[in-house]
VOBA-1610 file (N, C-alpha, C; in pm, whole numbers, padded with zeros to 5 digits, always signed):
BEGIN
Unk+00084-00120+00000Unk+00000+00000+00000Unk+00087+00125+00000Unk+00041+00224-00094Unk+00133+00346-00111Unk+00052+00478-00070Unk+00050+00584-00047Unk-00009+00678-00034Unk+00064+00781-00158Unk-00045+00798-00249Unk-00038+00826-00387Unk-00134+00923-00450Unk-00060+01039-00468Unk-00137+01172-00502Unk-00173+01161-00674Unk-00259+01212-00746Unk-00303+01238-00910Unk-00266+01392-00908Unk-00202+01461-01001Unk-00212+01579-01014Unk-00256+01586-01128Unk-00420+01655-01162Unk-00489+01644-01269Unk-00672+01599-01239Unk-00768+01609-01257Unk-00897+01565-01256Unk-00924+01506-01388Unk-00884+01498-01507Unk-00889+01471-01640Unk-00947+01319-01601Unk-00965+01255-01767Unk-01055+01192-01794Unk-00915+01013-01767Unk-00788+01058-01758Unk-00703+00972-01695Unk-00658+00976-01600Unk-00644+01070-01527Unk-00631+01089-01400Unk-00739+01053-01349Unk-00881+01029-01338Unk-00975+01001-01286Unk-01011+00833-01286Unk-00985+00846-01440Unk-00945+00625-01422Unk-00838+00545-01367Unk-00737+00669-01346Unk-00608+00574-01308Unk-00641+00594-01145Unk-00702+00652-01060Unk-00769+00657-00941Unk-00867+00567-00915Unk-00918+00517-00998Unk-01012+00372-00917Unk-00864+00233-00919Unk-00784+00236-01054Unk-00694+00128-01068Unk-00622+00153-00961Unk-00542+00286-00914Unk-00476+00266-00785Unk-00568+00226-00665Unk-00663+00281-00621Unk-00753+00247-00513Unk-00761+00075-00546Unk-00809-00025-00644Unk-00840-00163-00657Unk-00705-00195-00607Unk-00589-00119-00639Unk-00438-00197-00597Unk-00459-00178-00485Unk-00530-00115-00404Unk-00498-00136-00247Unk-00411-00009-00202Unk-00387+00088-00271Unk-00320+00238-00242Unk-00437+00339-00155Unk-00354+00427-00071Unk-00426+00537-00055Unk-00445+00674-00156Unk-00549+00707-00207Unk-00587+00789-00324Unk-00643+00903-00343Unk-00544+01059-00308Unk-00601+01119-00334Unk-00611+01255-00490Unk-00678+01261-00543Unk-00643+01379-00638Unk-00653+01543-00665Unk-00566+01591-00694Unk-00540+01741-00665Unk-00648+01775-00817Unk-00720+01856-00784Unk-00793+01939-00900Unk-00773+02081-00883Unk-00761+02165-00986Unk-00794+02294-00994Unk-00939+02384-00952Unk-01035+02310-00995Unk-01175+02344-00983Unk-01208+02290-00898Unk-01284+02409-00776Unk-01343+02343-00615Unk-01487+02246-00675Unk-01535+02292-00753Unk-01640+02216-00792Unk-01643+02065-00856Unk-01520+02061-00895Unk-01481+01882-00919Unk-01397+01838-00779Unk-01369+01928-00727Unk-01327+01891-00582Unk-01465+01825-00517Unk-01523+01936-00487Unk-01630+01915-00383Unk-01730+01804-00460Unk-01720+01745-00573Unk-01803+01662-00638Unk-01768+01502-00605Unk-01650+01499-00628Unk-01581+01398-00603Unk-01602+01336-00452Unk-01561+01438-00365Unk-01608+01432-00244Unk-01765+01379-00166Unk-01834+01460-00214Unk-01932+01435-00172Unk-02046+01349-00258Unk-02044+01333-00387Unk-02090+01268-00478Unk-02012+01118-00532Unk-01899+01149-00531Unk-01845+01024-00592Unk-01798+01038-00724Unk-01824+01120-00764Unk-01818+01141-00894Unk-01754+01245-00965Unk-01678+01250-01089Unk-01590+01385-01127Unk-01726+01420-01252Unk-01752+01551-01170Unk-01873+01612-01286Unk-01842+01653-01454Unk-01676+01658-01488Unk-01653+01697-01564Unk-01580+01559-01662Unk-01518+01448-01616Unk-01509+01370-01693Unk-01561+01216-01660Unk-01559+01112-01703Unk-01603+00978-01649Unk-01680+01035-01586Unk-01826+01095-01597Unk-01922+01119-01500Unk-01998+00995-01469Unk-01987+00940-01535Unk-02104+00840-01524Unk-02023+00696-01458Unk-01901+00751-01411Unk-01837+00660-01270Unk-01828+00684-01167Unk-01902+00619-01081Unk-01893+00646-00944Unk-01752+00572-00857Unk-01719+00691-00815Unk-01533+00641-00762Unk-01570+00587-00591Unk-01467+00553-00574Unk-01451+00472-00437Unk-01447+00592-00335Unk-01552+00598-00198Unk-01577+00662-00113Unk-01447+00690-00087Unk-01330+00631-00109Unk-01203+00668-00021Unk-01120+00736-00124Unk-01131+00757-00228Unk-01055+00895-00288Unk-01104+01009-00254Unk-01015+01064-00201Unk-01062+01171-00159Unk-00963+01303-00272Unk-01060+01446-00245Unk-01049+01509-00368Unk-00956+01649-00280Unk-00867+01717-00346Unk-00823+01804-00306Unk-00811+01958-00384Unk-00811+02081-00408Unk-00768+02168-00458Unk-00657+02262-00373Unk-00597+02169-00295Unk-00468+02283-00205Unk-00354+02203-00244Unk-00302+02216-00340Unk-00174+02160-00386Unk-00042+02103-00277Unk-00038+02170-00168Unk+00041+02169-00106Unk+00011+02056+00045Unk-00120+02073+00062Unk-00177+01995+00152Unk-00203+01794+00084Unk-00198+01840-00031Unk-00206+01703-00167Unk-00067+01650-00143Unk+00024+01698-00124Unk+00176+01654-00144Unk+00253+01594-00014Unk+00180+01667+00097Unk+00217+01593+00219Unk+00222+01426+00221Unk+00305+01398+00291Unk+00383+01272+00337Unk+00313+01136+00195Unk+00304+01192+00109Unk+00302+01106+00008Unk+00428+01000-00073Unk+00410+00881-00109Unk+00507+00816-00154Unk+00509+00807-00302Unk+00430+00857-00378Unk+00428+00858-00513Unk+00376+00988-00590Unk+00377+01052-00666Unk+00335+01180-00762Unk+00300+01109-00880Unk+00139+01167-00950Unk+00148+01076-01061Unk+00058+01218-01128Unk+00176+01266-01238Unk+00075+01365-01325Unk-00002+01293-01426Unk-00079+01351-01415Unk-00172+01343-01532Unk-00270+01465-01604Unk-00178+01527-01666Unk-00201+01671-01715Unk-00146+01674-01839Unk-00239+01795-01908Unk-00170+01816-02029Unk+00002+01793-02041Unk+00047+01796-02175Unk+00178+01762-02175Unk+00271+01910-02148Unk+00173+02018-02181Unk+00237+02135-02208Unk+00220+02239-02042Unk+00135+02140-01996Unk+00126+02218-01886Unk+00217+02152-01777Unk+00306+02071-01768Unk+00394+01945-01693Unk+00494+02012-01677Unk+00595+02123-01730Unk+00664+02201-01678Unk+00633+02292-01554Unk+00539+02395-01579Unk+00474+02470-01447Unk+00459+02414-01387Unk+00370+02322-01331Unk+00300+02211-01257Unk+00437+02169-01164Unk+00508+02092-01255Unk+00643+02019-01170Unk+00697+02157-01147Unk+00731+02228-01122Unk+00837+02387-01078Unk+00727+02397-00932Unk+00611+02422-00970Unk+00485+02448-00874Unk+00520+02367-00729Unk+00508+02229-00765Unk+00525+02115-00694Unk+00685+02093-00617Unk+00767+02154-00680Unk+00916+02128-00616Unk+00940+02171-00491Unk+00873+02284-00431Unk+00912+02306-00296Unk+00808+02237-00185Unk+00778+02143-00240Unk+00645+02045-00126Unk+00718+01961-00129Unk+00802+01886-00246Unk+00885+01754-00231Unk+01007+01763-00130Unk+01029+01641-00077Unk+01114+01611-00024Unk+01260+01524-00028Unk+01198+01517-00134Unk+01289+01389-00237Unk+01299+01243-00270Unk+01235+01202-00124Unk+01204+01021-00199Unk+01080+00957-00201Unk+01002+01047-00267Unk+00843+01059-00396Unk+00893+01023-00495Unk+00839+00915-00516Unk+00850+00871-00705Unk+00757+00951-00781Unk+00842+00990-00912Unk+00729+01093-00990Unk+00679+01015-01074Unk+00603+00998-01110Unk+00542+00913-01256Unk+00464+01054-01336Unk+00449+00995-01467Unk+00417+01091-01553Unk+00343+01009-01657Unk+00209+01023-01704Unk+00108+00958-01776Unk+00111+01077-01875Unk+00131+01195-01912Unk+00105+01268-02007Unk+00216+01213-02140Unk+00143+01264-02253Unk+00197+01218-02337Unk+00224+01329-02469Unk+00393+01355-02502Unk+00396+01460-02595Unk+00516+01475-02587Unk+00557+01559-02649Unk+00715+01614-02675Unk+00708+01790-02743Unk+00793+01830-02605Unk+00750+01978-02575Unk+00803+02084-02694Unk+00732+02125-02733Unk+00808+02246-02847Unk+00909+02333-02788Unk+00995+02334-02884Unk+01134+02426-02887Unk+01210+02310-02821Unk+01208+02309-02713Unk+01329+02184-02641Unk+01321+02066-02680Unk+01209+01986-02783Unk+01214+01826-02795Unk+01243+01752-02666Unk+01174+01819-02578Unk+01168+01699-02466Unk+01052+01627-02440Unk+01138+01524-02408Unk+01010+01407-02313Unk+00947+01467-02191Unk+00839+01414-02158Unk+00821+01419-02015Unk+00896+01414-01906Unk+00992+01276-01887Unk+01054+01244-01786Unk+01148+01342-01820Unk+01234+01390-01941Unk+01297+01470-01954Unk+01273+01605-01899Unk+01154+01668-01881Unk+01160+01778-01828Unk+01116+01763-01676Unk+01047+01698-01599Unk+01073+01666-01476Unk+01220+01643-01443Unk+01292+01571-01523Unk+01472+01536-01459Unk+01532+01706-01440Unk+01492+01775-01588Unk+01532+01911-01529Unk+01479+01993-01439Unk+01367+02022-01430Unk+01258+02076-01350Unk+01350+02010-01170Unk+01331+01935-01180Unk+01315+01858-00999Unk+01476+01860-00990Unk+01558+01887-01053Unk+01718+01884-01034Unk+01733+01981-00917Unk+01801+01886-00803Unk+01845+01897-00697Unk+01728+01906-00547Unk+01650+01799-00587Unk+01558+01734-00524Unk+01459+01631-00543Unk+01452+01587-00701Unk+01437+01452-00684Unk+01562+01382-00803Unk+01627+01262-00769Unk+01698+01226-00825Unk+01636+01149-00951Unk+01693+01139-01055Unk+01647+01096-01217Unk+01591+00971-01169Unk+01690+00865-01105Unk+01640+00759-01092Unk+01523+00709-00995Unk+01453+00834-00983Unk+01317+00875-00875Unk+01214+00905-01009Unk+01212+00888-01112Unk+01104+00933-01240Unk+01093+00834-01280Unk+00985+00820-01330Unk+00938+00722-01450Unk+00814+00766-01523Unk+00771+00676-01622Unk+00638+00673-01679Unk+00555+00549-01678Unk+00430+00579-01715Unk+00318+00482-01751Unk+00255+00521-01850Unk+00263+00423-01989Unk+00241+00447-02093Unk+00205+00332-02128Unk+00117+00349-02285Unk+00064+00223-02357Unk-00079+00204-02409Unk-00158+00130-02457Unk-00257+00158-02534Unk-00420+00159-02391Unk-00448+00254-02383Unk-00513+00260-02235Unk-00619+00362-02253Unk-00721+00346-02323Unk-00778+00492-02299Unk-00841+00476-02146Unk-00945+00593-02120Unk-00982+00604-01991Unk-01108+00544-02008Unk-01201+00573-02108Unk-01313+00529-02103Unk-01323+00370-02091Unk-01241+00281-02093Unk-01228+00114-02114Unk-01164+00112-01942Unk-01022+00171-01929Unk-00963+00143-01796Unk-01093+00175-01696Unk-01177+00263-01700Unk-01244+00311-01565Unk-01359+00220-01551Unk-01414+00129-01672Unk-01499+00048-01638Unk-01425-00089-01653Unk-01318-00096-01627Unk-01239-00248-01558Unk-01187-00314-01669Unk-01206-00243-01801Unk-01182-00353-01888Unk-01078-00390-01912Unk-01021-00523-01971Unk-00874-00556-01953Unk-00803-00469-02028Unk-00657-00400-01999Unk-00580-00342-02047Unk-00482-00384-01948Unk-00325-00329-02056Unk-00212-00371-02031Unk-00154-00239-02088Unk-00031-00235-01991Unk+00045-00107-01990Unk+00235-00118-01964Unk+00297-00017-02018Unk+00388-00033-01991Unk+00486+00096-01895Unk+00535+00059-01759Unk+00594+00102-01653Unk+00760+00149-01710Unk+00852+00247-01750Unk+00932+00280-01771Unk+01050+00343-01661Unk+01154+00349-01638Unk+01187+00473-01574Unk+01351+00428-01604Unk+01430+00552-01523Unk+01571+00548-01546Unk+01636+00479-01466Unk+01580+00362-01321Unk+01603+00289-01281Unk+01516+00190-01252Unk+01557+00067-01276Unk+01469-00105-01303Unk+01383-00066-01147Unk+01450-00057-01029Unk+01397-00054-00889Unk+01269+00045-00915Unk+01284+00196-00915Unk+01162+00254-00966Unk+01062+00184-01067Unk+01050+00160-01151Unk+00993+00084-01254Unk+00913-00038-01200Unk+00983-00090-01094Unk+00946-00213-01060Unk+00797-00160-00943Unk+00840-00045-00907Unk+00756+00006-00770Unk+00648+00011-00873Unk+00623+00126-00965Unk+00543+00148-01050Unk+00453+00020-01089Unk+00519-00095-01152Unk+00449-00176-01146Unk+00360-00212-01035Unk+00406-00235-00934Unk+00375-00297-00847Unk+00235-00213-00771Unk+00208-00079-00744Unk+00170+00030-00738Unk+00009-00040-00823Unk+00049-00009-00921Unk-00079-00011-01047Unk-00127-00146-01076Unk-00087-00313-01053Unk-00114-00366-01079Unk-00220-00430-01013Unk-00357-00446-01106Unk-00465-00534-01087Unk-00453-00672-01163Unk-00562-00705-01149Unk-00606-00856-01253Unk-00648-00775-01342Unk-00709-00694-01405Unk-00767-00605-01483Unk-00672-00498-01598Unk-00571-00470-01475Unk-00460-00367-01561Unk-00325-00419-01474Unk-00290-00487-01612Unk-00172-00547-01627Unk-00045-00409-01703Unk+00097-00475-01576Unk+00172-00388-01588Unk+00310-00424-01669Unk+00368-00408-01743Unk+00509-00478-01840Unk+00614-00386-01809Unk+00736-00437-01740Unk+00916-00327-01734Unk+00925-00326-01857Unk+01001-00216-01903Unk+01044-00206-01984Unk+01184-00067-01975Unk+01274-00098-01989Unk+01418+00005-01953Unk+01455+00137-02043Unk+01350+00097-02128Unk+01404+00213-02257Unk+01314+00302-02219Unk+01302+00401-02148Unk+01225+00528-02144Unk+01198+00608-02248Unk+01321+00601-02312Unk+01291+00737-02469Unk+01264+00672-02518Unk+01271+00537-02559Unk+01210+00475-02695Unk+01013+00466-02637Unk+01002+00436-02520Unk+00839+00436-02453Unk+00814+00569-02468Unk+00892+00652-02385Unk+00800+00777-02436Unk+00777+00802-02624Unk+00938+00849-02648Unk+00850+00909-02803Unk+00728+00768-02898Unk+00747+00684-02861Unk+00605+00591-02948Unk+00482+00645-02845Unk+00444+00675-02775Unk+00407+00719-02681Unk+00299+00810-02712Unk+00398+00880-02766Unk+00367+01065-02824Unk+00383+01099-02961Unk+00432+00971-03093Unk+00385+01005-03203Unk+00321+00936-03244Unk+00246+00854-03219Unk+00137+00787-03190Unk+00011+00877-03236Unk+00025+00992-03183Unk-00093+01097-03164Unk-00128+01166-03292Unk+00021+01168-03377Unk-00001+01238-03466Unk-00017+01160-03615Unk+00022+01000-03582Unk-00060+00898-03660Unk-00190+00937-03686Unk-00225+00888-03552Unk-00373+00936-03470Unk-00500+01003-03572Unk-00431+01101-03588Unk-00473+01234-03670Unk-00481+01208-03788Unk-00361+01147-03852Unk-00404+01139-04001Unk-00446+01042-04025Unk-00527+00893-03921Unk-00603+00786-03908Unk-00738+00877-03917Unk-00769+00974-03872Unk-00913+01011-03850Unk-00915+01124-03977Unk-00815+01151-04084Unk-00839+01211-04216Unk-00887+01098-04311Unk-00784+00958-04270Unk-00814+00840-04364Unk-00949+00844-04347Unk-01016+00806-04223Unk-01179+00764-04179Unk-01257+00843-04299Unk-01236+00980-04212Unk-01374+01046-04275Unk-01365+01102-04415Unk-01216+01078-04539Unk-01244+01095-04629Unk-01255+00991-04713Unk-01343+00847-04653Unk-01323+00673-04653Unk-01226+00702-04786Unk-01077+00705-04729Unk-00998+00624-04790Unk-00983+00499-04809Unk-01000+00395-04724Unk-01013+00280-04709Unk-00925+00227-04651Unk-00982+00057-04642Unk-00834-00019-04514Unk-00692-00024-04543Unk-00723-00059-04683Unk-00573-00010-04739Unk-00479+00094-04707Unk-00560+00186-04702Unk-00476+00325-04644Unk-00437+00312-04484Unk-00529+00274-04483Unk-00533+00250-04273Unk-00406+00210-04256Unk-00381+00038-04322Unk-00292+00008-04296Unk-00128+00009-04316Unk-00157+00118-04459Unk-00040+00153-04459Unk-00004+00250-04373Unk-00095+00338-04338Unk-00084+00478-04245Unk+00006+00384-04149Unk-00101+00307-04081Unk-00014+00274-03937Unk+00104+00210-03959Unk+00141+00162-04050Unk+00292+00041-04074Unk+00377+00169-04064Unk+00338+00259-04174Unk+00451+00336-04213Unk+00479+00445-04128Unk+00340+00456-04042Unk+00395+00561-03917Unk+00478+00484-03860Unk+00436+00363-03810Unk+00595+00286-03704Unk+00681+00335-03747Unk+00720+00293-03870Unk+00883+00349-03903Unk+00932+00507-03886Unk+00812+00585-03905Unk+00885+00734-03856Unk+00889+00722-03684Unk+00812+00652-03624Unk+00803+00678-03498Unk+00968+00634-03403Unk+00983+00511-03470Unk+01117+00406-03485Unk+01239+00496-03513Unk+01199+00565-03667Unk+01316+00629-03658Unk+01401+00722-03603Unk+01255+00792-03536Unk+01329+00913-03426Unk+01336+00866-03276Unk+01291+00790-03236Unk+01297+00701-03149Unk+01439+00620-03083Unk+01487+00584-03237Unk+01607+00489-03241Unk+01753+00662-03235Unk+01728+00749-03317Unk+01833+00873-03328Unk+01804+00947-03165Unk+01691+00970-03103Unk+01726+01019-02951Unk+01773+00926-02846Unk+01789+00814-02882Unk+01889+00656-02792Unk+01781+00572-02757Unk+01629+00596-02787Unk+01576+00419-02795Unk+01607+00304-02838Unk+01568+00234-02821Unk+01608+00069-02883Unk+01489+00037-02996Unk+01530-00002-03075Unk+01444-00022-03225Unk+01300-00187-03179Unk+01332-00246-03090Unk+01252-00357-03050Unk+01128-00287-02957Unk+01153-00203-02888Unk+01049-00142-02804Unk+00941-00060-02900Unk+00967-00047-03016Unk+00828+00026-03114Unk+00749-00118-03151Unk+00782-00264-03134Unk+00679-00337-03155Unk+00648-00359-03042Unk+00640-00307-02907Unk+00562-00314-02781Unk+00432-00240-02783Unk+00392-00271-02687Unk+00305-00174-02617Unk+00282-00043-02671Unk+00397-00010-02599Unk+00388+00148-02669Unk+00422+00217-02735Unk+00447+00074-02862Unk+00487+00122-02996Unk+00361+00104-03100Unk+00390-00031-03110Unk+00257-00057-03241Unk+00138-00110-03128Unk+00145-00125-03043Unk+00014-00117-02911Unk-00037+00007-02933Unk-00006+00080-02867Unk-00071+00222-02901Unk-00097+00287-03059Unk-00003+00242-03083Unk-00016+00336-03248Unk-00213+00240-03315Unk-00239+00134-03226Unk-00329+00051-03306Unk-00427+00127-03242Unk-00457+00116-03116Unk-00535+00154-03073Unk-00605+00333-03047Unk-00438+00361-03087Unk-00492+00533-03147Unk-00577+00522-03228Unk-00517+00484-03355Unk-00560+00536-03508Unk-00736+00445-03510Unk-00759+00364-03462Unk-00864+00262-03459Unk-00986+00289-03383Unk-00960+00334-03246Unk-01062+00382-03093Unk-01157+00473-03166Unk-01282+00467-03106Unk-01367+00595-03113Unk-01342+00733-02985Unk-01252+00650-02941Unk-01210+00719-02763Unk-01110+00783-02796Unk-01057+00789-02980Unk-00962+00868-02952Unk-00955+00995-03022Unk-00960+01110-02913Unk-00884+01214-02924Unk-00788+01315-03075Unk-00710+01189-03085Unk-00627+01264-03204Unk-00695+01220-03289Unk-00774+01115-03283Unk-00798+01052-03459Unk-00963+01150-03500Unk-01043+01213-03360Unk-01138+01311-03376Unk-01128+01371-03454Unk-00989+01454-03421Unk-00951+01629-03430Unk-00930+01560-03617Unk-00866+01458-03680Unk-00826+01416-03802Unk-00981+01403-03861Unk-01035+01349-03775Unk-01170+01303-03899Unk-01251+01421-03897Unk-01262+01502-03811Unk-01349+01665-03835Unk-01257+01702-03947Unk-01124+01672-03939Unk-01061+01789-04050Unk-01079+01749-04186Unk-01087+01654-04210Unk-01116+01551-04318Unk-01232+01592-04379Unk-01357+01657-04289Unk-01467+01657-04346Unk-01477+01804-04305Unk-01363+01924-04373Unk-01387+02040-04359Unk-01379+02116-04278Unk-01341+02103-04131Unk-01334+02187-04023Unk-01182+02240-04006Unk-01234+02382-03951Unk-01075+02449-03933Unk-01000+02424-03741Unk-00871+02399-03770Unk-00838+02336-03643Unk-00900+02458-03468Unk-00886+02556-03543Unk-00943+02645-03398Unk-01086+02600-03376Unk-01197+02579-03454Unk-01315+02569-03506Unk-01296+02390-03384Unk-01201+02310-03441Unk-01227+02192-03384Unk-01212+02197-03245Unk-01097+02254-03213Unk-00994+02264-03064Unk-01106+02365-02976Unk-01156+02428-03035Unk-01277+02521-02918Unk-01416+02416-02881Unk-01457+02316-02961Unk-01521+02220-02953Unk-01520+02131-02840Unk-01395+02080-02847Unk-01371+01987-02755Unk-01328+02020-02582Unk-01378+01952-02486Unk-01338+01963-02345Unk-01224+01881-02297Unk-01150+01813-02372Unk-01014+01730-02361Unk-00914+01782-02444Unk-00734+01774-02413Unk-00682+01802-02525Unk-00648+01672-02572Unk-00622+01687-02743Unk-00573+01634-02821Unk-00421+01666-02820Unk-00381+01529-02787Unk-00183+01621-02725Unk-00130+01578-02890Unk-00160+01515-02977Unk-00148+01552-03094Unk-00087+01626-03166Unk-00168+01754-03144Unk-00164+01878-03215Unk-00028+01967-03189Unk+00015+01991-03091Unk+00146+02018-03048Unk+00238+01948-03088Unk+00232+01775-03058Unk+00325+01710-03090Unk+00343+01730-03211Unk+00216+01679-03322Unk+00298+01741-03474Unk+00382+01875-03485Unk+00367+01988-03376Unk+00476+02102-03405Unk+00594+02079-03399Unk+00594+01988-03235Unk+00758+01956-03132Unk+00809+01861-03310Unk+00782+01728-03307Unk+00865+01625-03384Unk+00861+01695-03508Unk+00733+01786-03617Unk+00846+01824-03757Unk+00929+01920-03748Unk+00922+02030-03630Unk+01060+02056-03606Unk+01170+02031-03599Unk+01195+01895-03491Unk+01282+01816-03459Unk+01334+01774-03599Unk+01208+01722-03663Unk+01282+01620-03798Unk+01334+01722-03866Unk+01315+01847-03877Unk+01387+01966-03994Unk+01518+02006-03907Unk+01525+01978-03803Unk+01647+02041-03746Unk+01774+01938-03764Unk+01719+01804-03800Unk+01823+01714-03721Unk+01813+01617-03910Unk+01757+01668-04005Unk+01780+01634-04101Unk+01688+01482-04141Unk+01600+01412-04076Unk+01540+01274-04083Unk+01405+01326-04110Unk+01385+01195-04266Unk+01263+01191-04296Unk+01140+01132-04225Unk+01041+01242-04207Unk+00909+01193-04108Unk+00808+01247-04230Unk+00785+01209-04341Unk+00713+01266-04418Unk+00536+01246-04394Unk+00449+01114-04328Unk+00355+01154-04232Unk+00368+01282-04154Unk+00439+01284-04092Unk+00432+01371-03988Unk+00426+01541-04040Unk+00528+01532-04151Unk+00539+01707-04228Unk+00380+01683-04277Unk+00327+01530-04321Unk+00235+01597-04400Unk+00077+01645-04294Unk+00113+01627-04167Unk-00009+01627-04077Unk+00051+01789-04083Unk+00128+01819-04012Unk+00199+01954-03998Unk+00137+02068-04114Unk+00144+02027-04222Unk+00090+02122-04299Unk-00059+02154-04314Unk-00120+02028-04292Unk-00251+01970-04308Unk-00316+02124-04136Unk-00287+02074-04084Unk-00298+02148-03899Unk-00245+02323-03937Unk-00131+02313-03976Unk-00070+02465-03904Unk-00067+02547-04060Unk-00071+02468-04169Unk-00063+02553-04303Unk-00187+02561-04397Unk-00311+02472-04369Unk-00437+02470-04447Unk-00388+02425-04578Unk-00305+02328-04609Unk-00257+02243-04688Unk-00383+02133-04667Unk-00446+02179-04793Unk-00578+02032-04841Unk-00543+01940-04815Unk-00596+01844-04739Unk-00551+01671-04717Unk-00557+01620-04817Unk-00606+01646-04942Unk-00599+01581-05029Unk-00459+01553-05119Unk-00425+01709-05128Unk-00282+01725-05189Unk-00202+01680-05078Unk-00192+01659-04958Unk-00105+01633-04890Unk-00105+01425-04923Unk-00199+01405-04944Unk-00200+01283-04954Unk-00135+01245-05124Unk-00131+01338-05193Unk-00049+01340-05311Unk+00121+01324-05316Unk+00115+01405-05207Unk+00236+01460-05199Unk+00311+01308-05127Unk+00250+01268-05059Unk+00285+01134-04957Unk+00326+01005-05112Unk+00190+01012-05165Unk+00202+00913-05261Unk+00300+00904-05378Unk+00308+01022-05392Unk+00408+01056-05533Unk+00535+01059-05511Unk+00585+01015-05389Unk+00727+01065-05374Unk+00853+00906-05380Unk+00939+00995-05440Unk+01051+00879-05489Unk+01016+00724-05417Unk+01019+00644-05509Unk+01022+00531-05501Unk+01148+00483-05367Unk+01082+00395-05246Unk+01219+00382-05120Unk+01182+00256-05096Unk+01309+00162-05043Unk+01301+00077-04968Unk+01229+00054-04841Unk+01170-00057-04828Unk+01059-00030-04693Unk+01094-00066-04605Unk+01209-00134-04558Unk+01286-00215-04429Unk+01413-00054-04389Unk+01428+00078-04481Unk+01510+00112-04464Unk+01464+00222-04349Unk+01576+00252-04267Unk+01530+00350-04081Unk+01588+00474-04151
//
C-alpha cells in the first residue's frame, strides 16, 4: 500500500484513481476546480469527466496543492503535456525527495524536444533524483480502464527498482503492468502515436479505405522508430506496447482524441473551429509542431508527420497532402 497523489482531474487521471484504489493504495487527487473537488467528495463522482463513474468513497479530492503533497510516496501527473513544466516547478518546494514521480502525459514539448521524464529530470534537479522518475504508458484509454476492462500497460523509468515500484503500485487482474528500460524509446512511441492518430481520423472520414489505414499505421511505425532509435531508444520497443500497441489503438478507438480532431478535419473543419469544440486536449496537435521541427532540425525523414503539420498549421488540403505522400521517390521499406 502506497499513499499516492493524481495531479490532474482529467478523464485519466480520474481512471487511473479507481486502478490505484483496486491496488490497495491510498488515493487522493489534486484538482484545480473546487467544484470537481467538492463533487468527487461528496458525490463520488468527477462532474466533468467519467461522469457516469462512481469512484470509491475513499478517494478523496483536493484543490490545495500543497496539503495534496504531504507525506506522500508517489506523484502521478496526469495533465496536459504542455502544462507538466509549471506544474512540476509548482510542486518542487512540497517535495522532499524520496516521492516517485510518474508521468502519464503524453507529448514532446516544443522548442526543447523533450520528453516528459525529460523535463521533470530538469525541472526537480536537486531534489528529486532521475532515478526517482518514470512513466506509464501504452494503449489505455480512460473510457475502457475506468470500467475495468482488460488493459495492459507499460511502466518505464531510469532505474529497473523505480519501474518495478510502479508496477507494483498499479497492478490489478484487470490492468496489467510490463518493465520495460528504454524510457525514450516508450516515451516518443508514446507521443507520435498521436499524430498517426490524426491522419487515421483524415483516412476515416475521407473513406480512404483499409488499405490506407494500414499503410498509415505500418509506415507511421517506421517514422516513430526512426526518431525514437536517433534520440537513444532501442528499435525492438516500437513493436511493444507502446509502440505498435498504441499506435493501433490510437488510429482505430472511437475514444480517440487525435484521430477526432483528423476526422473533423477531413470533413472540412478548421483546427481552432475543432480545438474550441472539444473539453479534452488532443496532445497531438502540439506534438505534430515539437517532432516536424525536430525532424527539420536534425535532417530525418518523417514525411507523415510534415504531412499532418501542414494539413494542422498551413491549411494544406488533405488531399494534396495525400499526393504529396504518394508521389514521392520510389524507397526501400525495411530502410530506418
Amino acid at each position: 500500500m502506497r499513499n499516492v497523489t493524481i495531479i490532474g482531474a482529467g478523464s485519466f487521471g480520474t481512471a487511473l484513481a479507481t486502478v490505484l484504489d483496486t491496488a490497495g493504495n491510498n488515493v487522493q487527487i489534486w484538482a484545480r476546480e473546487k467544484e470537481v473537488v467538492d463533487s468527487i467528495n461528496n458525490n463520488h463522482r468527477n462532474p466533468s469527466y467519467l461522469s457516469d463513474i462512481r469512484l470509491p468513497a475513499s478517494i478523496k479530492a483536493y484543490d490545495d496543492l500543497e496539503h495534496c503533497l504531504r507525506d506522500q510516496d508517489m506523484i502521478l501527473f496526469a495533465t496536459p503535456s504542455h502544462t507538466l513544466r509549471e506544474l512540476a516547478a509548482k510542486i518542487k518546494p512540497c517535495l522532499d525527495g524520496h516521492e516517485i514521480l510518474v508521468t502519464v502525459s503524453k507529448g514532446i514539448e516544443n522548442d526543447t524536444f523533450k520528453t516528459m521524464s525529460q523535463i521533470l529530470v530538469e525541472v526537480m534537479e536537486g531534489v528529486t533524483l532521475e532515478d526517482n522518475i518514470g512513466v506509464l504508458y501504452g494503449p489505455s484509454h480512460a473510457e475502457e480502464v475506468s470500467h475495468l476492462k482488460p488493459t495492459t500497460v507499460v511502466a518505464a523509468s531510469y532505474s529497473t527498482r523505480t519501474a518495478r515500484i510502479i508496477q507494483e503500485t498499479f497492478l490489478t487482474p484487470m490492468f496489467r503492468v510490463y518493465l520495460n528500460n528504454d524510457i525514450i524509446g516508450v516515451e516518443i512511441g508514446g507521443s507520435v502515436k498521436n499524430i498517426m492518430a490524426i491522419a487515421a481520423g483524415i483516412v476515416d472520414s475521407a473513406e480512404l479505405g483499409d488499405n490506407a489505414k494500414a499503410a498509415l499505421i505500418t509506415r507511421g511505425l517506421h517514422e516513430m522508430k526512426r526518431m525514437g532509435v536517433m534520440m537513444g531508444g532501442y528499435a525492438e520497443t516500437f513493436s511493444g506496447l507502446t509502440g505498435m500497441g498504441d499506435l493501433i489503438v490510437t488510429c482505430t478507438s472511437k475514444h480517440s482524441r487525435n484521430r477526432y480532431v483528423g476526422s473533423q478535419i477531413g470533413l472540412g473543419k478548421k483546427l481552432d473551429e475543432i480545438i474550441d469544440s472539444m473539453n479534452m486536449v488532443a496532445e497531438g496537435i502540439k506534438t505534430t509542431k515539437s517532432v516536424r521541427d525536430w525532424a527539420k532540425r536534425n535532417n530525418v525523414d518523417m514525411p507523415i508527420t510534415c504531412a499532418v503539420y501542414r494539413v494542422l498549421f498551413e491549411n494544406e488540403d488533405p488531399k494534396d497532402a495525400l499526393n504529396t505522400l504518394m508521389t514521392r521517390d520510389p524507397k526501400d521499406e525495411v530502410s530506418i
